[in-house]
mmCIF file as Biopython writes it, N, C-alpha, C and O atoms, coordinates in Angstrom:
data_model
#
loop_
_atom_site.group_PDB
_atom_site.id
_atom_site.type_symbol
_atom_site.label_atom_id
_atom_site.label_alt_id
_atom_site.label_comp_id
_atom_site.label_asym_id
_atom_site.label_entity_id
_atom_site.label_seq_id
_atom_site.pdbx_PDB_ins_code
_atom_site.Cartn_x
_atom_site.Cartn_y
_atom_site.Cartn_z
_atom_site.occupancy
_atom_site.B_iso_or_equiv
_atom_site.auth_seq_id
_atom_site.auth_asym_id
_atom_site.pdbx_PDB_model_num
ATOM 1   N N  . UNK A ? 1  ? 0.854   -1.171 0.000   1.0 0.0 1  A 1 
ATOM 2   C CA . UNK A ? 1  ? 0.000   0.000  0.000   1.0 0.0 1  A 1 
ATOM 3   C C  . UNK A ? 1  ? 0.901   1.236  0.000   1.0 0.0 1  A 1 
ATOM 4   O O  . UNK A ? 1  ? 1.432   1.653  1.029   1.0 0.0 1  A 1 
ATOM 5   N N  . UNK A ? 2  ? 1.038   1.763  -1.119  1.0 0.0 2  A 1 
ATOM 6   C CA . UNK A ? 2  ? 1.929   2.910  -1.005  1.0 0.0 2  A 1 
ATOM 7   C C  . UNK A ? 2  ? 0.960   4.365  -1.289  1.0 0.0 2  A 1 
ATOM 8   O O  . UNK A ? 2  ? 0.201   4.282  -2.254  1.0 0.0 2  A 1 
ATOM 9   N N  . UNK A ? 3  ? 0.950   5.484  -0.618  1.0 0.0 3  A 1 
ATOM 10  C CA . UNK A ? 3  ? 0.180   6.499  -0.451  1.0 0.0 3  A 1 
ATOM 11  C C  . UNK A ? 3  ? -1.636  6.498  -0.317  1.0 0.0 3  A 1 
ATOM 12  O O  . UNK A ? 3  ? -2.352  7.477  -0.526  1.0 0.0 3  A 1 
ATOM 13  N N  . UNK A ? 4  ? -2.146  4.959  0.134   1.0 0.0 4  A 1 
ATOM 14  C CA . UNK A ? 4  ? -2.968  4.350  0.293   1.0 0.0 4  A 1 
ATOM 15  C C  . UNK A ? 4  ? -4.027  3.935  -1.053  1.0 0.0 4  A 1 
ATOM 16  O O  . UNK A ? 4  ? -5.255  3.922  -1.138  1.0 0.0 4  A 1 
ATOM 17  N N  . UNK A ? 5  ? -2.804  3.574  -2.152  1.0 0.0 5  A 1 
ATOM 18  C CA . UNK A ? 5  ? -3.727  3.111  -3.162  1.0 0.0 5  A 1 
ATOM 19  C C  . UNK A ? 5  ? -3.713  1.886  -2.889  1.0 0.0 5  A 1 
ATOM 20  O O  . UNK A ? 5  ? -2.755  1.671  -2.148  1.0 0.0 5  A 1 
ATOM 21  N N  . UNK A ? 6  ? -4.145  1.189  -3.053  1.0 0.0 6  A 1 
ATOM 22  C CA . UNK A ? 6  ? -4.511  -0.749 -2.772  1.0 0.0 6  A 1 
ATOM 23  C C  . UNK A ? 6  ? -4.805  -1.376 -4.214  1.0 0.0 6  A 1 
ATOM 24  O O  . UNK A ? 6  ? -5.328  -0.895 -5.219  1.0 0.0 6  A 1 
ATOM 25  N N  . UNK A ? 7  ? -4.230  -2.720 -3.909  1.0 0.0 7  A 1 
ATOM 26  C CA . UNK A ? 7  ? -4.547  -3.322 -5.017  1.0 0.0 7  A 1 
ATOM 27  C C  . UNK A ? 7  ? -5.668  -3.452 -5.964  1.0 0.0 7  A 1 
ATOM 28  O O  . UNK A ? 7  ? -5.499  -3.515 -7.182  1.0 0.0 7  A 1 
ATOM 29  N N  . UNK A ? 8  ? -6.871  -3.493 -5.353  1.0 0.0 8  A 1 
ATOM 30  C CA . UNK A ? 8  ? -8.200  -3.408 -5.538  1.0 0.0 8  A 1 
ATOM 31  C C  . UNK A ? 8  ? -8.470  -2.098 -6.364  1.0 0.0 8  A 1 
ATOM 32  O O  . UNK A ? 8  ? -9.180  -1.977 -7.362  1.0 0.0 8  A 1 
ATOM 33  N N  . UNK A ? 9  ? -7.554  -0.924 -5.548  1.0 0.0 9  A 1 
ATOM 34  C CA . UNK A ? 9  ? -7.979  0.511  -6.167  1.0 0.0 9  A 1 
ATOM 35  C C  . UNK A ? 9  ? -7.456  0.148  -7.244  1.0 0.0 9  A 1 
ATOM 36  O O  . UNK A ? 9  ? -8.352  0.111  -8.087  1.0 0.0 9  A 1 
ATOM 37  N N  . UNK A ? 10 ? -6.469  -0.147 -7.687  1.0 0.0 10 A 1 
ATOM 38  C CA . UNK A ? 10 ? -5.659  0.115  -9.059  1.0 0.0 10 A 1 
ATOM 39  C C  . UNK A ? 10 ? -6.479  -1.181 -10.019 1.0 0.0 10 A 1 
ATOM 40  O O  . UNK A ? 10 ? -6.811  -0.941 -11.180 1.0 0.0 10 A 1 
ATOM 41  N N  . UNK A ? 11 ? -6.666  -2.139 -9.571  1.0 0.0 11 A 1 
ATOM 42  C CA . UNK A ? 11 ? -7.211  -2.910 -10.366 1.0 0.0 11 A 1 
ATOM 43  C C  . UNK A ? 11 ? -8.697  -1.983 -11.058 1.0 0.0 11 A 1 
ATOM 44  O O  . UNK A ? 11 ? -8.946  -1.986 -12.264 1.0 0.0 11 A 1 
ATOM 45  N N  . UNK A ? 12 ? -9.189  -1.555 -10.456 1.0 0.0 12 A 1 
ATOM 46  C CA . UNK A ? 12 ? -10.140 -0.855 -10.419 1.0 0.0 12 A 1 
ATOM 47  C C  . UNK A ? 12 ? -10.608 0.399  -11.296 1.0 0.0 12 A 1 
ATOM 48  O O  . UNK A ? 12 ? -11.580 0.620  -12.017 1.0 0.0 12 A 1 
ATOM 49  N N  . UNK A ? 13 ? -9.272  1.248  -10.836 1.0 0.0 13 A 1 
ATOM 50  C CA . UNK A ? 13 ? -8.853  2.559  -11.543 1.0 0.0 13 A 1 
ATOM 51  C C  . UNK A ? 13 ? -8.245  2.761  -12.634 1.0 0.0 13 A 1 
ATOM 52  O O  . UNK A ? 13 ? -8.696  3.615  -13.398 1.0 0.0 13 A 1 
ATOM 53  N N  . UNK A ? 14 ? -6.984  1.971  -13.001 1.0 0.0 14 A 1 
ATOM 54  C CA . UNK A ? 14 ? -6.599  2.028  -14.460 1.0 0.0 14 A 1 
ATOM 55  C C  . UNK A ? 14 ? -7.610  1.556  -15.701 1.0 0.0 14 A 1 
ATOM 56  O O  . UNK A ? 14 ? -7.570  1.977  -16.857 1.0 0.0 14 A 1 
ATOM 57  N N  . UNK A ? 15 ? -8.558  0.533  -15.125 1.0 0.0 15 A 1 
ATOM 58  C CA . UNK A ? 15 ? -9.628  0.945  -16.806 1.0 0.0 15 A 1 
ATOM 59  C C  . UNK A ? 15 ? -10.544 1.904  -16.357 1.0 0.0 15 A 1 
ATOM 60  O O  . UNK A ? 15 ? -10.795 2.705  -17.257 1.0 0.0 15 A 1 
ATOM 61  N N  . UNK A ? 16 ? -11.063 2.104  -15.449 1.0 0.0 16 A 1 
ATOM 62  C CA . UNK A ? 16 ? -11.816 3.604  -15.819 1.0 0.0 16 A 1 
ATOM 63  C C  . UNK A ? 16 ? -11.497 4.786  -15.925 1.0 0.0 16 A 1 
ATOM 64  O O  . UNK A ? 16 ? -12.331 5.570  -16.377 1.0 0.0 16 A 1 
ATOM 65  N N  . UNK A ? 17 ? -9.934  5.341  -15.459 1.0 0.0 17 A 1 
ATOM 66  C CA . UNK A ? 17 ? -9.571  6.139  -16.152 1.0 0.0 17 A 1 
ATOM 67  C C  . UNK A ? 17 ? -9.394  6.051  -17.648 1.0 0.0 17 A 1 
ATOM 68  O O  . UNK A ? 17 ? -9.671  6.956  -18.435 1.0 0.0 17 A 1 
ATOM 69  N N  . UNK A ? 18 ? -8.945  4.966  -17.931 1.0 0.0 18 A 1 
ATOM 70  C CA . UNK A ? 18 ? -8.723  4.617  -19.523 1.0 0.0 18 A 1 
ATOM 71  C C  . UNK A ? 18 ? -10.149 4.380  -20.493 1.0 0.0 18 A 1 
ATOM 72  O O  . UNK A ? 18 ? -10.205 4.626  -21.698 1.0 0.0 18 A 1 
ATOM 73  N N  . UNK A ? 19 ? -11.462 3.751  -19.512 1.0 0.0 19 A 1 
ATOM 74  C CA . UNK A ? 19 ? -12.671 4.363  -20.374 1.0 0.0 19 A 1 
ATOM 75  C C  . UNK A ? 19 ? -12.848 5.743  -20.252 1.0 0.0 19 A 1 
ATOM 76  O O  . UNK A ? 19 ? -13.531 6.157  -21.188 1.0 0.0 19 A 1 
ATOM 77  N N  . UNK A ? 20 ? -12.516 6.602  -19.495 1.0 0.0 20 A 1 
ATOM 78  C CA . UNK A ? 20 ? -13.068 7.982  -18.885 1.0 0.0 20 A 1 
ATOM 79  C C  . UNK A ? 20 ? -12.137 8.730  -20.406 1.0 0.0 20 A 1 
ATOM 80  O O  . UNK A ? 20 ? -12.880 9.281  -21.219 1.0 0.0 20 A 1 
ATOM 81  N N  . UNK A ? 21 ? -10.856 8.731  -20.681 1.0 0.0 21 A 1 
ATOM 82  C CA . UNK A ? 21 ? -10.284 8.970  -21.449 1.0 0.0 21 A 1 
ATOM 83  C C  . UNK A ? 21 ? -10.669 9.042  -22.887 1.0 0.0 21 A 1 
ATOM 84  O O  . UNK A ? 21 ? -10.802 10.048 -23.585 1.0 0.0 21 A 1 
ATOM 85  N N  . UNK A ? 22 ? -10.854 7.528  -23.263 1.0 0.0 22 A 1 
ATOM 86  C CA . UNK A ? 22 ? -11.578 7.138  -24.324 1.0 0.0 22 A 1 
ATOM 87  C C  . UNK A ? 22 ? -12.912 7.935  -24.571 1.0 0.0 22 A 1 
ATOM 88  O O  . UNK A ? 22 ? -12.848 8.871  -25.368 1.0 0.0 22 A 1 
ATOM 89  N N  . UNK A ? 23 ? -13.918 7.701  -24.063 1.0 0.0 23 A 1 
ATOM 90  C CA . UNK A ? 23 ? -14.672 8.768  -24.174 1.0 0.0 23 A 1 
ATOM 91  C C  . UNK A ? 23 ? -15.013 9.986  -24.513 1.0 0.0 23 A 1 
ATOM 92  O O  . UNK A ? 23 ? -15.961 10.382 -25.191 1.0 0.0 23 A 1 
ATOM 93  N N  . UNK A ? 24 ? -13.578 10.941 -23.625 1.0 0.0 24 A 1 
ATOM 94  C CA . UNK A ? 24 ? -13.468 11.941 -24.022 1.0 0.0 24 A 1 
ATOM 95  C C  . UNK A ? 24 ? -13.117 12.421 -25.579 1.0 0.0 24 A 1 
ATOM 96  O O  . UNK A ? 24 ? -13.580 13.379 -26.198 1.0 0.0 24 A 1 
ATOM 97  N N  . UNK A ? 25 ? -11.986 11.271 -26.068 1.0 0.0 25 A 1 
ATOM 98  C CA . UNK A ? 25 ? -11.343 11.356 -27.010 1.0 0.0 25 A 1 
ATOM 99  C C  . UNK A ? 25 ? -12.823 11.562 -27.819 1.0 0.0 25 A 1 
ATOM 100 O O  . UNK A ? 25 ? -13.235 12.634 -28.263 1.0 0.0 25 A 1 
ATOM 101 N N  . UNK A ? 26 ? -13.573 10.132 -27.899 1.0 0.0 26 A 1 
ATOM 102 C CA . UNK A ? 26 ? -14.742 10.198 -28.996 1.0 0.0 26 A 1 
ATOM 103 C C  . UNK A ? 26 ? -15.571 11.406 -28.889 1.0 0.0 26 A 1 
ATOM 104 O O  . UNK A ? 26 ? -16.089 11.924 -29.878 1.0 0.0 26 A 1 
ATOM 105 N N  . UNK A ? 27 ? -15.690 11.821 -27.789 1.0 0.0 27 A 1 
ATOM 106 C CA . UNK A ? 27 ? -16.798 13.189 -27.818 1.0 0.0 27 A 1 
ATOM 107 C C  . UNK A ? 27 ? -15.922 14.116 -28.845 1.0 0.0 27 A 1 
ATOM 108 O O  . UNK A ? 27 ? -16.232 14.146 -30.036 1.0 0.0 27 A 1 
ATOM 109 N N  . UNK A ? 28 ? -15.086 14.687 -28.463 1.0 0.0 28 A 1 
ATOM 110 C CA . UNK A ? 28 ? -14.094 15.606 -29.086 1.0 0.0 28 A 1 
ATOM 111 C C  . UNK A ? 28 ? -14.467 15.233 -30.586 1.0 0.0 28 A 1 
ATOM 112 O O  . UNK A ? 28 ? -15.012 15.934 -31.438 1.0 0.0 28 A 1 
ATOM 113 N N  . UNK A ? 29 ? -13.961 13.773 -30.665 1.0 0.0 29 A 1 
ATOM 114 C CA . UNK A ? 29 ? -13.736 13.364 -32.344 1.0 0.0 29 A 1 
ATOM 115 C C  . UNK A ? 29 ? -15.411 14.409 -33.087 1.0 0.0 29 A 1 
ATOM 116 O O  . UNK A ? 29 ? -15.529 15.428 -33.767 1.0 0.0 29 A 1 
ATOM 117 N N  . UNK A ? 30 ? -16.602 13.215 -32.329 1.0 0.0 30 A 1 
ATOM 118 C CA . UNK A ? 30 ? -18.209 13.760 -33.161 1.0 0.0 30 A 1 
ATOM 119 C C  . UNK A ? 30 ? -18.072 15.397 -33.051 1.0 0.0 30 A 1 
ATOM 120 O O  . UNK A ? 30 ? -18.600 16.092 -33.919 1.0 0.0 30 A 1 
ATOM 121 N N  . UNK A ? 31 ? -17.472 15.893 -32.146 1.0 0.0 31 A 1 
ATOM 122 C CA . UNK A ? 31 ? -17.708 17.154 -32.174 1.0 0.0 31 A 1 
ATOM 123 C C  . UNK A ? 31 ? -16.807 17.906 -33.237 1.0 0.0 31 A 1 
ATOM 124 O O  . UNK A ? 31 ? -17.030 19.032 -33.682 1.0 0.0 31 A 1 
ATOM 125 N N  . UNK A ? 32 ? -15.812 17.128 -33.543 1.0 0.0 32 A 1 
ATOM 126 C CA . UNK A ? 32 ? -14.983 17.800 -34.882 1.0 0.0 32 A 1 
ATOM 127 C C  . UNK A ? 32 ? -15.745 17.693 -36.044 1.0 0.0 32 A 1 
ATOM 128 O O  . UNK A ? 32 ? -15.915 18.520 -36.939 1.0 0.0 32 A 1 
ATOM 129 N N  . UNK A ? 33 ? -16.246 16.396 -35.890 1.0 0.0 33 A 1 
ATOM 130 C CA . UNK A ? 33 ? -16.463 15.982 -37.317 1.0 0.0 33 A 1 
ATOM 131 C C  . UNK A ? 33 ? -17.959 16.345 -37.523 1.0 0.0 33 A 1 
ATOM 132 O O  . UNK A ? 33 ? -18.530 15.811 -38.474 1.0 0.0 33 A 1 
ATOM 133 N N  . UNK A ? 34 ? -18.767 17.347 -36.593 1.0 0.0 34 A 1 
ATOM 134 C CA . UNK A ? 34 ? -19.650 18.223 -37.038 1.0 0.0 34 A 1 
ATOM 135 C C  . UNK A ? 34 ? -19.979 19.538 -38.152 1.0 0.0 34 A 1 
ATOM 136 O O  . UNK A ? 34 ? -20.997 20.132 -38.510 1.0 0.0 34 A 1 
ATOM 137 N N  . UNK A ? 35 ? -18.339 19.629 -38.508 1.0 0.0 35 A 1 
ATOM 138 C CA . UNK A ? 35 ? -18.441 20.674 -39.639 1.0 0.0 35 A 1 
ATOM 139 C C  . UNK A ? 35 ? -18.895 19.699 -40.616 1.0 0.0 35 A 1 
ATOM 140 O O  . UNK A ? 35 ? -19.915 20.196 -41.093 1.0 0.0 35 A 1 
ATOM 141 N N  . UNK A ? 36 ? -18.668 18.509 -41.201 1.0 0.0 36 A 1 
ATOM 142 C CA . UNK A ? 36 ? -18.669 18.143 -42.079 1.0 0.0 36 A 1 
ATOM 143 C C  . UNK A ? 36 ? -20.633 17.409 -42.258 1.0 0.0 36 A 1 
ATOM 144 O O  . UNK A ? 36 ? -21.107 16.644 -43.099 1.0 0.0 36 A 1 
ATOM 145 N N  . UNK A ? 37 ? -20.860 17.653 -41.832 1.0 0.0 37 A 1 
ATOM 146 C CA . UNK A ? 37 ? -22.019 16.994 -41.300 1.0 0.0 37 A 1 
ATOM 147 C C  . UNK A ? 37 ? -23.053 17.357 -42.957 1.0 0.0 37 A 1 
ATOM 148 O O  . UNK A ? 37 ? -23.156 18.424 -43.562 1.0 0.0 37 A 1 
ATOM 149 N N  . UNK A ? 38 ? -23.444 16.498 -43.158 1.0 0.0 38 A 1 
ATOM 150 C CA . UNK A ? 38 ? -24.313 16.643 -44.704 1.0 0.0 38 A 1 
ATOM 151 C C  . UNK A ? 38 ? -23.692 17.269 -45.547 1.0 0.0 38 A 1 
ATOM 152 O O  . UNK A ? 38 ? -24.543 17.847 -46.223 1.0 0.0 38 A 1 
ATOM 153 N N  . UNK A ? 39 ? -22.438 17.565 -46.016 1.0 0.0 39 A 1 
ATOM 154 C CA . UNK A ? 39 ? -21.484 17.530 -46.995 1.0 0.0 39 A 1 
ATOM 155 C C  . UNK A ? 39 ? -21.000 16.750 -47.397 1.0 0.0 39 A 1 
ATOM 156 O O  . UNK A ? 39 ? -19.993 16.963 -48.072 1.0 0.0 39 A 1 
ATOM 157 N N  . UNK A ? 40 ? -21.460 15.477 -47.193 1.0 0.0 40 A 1 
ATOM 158 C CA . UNK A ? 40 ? -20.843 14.343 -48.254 1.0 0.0 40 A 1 
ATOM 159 C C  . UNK A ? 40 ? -20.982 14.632 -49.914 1.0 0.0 40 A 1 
ATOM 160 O O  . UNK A ? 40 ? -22.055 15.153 -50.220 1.0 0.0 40 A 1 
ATOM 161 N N  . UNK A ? 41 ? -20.267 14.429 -50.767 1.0 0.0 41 A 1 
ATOM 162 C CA . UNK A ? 41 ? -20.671 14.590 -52.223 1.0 0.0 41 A 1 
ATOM 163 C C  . UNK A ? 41 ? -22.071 13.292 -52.159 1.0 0.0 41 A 1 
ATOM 164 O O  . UNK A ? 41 ? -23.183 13.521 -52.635 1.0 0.0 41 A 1 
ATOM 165 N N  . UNK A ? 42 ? -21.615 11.709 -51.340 1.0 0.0 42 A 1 
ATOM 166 C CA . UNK A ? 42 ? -22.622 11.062 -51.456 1.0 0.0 42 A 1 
ATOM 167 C C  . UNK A ? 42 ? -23.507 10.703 -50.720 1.0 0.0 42 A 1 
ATOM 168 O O  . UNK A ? 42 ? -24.171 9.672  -50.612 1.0 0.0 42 A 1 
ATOM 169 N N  . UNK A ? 43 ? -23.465 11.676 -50.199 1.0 0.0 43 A 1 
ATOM 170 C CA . UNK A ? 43 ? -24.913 11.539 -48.629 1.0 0.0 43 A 1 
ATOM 171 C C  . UNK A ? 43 ? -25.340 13.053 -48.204 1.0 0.0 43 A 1 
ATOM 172 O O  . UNK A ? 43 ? -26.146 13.262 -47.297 1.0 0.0 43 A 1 
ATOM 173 N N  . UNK A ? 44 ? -24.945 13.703 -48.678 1.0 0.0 44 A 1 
ATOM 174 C CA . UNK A ? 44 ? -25.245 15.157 -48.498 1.0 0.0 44 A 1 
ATOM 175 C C  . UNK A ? 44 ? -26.425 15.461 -49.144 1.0 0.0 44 A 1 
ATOM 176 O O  . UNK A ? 44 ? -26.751 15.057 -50.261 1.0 0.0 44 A 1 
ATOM 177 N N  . UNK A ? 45 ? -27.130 16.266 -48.329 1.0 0.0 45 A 1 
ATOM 178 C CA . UNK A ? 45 ? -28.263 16.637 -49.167 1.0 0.0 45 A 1 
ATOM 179 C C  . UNK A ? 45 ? -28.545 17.834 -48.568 1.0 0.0 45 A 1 
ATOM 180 O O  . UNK A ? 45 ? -28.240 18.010 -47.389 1.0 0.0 45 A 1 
ATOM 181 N N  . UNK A ? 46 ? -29.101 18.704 -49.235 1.0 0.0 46 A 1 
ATOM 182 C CA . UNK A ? 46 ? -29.605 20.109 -49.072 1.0 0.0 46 A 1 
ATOM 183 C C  . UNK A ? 46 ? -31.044 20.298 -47.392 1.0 0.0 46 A 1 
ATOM 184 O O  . UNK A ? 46 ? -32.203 19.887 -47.432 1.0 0.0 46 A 1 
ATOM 185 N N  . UNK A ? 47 ? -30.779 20.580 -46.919 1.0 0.0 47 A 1 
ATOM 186 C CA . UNK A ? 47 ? -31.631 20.728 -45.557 1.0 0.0 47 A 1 
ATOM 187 C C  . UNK A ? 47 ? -32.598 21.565 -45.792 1.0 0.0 47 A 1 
ATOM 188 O O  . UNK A ? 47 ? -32.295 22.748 -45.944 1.0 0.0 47 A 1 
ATOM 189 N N  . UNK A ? 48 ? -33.926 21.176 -45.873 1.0 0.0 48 A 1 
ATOM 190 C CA . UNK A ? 48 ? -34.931 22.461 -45.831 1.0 0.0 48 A 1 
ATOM 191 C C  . UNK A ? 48 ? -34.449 23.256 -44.090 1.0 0.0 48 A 1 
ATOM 192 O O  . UNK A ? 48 ? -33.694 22.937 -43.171 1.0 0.0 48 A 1 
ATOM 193 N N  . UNK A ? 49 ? -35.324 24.316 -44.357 1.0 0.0 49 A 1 
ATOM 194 C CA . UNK A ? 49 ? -35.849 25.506 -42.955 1.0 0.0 49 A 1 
ATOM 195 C C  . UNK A ? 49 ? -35.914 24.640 -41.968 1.0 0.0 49 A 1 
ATOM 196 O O  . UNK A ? 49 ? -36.886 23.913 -42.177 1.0 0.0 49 A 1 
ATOM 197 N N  . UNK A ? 50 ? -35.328 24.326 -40.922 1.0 0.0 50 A 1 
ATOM 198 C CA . UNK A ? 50 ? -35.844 24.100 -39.725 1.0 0.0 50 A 1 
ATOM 199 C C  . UNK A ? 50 ? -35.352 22.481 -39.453 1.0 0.0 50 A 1 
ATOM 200 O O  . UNK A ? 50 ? -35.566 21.839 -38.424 1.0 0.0 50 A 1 
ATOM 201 N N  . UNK A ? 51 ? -34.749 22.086 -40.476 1.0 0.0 51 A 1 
ATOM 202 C CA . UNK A ? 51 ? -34.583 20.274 -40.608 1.0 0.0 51 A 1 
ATOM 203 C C  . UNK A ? 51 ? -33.667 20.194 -39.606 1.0 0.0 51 A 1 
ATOM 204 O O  . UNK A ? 51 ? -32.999 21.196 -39.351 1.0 0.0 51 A 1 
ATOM 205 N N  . UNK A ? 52 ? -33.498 19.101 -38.937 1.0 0.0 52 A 1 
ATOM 206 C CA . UNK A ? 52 ? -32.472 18.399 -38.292 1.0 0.0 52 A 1 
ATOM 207 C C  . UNK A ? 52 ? -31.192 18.138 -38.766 1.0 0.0 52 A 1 
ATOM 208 O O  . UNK A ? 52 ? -31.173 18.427 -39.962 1.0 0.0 52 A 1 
ATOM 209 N N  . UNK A ? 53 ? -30.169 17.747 -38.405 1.0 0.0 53 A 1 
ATOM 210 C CA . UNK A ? 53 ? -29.224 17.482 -39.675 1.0 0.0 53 A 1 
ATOM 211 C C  . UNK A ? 53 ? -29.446 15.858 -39.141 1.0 0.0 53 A 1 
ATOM 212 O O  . UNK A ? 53 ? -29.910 15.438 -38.081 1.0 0.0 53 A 1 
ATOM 213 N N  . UNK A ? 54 ? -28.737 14.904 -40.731 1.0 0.0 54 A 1 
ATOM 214 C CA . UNK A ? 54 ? -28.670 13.846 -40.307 1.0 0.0 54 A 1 
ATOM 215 C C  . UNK A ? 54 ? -28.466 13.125 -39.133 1.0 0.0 54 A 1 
ATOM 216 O O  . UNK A ? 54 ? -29.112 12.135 -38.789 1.0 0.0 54 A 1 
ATOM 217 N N  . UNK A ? 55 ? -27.169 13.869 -38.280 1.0 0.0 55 A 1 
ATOM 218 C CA . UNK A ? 55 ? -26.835 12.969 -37.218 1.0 0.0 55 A 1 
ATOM 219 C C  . UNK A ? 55 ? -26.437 14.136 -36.632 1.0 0.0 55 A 1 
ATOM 220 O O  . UNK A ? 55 ? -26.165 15.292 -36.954 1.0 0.0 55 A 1 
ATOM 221 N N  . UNK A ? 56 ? -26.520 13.114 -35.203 1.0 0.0 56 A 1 
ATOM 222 C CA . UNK A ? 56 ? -25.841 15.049 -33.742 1.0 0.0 56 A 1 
ATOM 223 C C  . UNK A ? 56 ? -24.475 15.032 -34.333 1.0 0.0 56 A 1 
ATOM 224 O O  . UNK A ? 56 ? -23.629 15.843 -33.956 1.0 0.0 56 A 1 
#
């Protein structure tokens, strides 16, 4: 037990920091890749007034 992490903690803590991480990464990613959002040459399509876009 060194600075009172325990085995248990670390077993514990290194994947959910490492999902907590991951996560973040993907939010970031959808949130980049929101400029591009219905600008495909082959999935793009023109949005009426008020439409949703394809995807968040």
């Amino acid at each position: 037990m060194v600075f009172g992490i325990t085995r248990q903690y670390a077993l514990f803590a290194i994947p959910m920091a490492g999902f907590g991480f991951g996560w973040f990464l993907d939010r970031k990613e959808t949130e980049r890749m929101t400029m591009f959002r219905d600008k495909s040459a082959l999935y793009g399509k023109v949005l009426k007034e008020g439409e949703k876009p394809s995807w968040p």
